[in-house]
C-alpha positions as CSV (number, residue, x, y, z in Angstrom):
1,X,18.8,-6.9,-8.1
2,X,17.8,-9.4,-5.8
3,X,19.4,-8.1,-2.7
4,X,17.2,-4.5,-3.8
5,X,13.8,-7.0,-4.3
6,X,14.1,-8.7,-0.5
7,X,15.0,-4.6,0.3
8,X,11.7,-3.9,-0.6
9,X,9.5,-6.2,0.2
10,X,11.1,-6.4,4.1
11,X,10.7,-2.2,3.8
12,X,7.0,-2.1,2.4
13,X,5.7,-5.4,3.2
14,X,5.4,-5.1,6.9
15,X,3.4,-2.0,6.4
16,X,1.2,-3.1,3.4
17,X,0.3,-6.3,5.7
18,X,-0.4,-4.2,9.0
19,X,-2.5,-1.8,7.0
20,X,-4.5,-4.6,5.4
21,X,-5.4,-6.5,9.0
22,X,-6.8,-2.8,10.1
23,X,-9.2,-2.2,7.2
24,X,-9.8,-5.8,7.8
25,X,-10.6,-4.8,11.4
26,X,-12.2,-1.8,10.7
27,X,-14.5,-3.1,8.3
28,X,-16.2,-5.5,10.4
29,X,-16.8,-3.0,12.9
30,X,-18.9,-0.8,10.4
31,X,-20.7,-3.1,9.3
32,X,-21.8,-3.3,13.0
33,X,-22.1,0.2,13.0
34,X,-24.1,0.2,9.8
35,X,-26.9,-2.3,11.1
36,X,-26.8,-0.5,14.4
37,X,-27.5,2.7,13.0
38,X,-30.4,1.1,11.1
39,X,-31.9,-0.6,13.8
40,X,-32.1,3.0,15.4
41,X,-33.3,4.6,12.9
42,X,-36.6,2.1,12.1
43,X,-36.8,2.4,16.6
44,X,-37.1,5.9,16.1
45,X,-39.6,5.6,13.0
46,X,-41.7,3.3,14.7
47,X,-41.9,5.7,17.8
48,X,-42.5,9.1,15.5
């Protein structure tokens, strides 16, 4: 049983923690994206 446990976790952990640091990753980046977009769009207002 506990041979099966360290199994799993060394099988699934490695990809549960690399997907985690992405969306970690990823996130900050649109939230960038987000206030970019809305900077943009009040430029663009302010123009129109």
């Amino acid at each position: 049983m506990m041979e099966e446990l360290v199994s799993i976790i060394g099988n699934w952990g490695f990809p549960i923690a690399v997907s985690i640091y992405l969306l970690v990753r990823i996130e900050g980046k649109l939230e960038n994206l987000t206030e970019s977009i809305r900077g943009l769009s009040e430029a663009i207002r302010k123009e129109a």
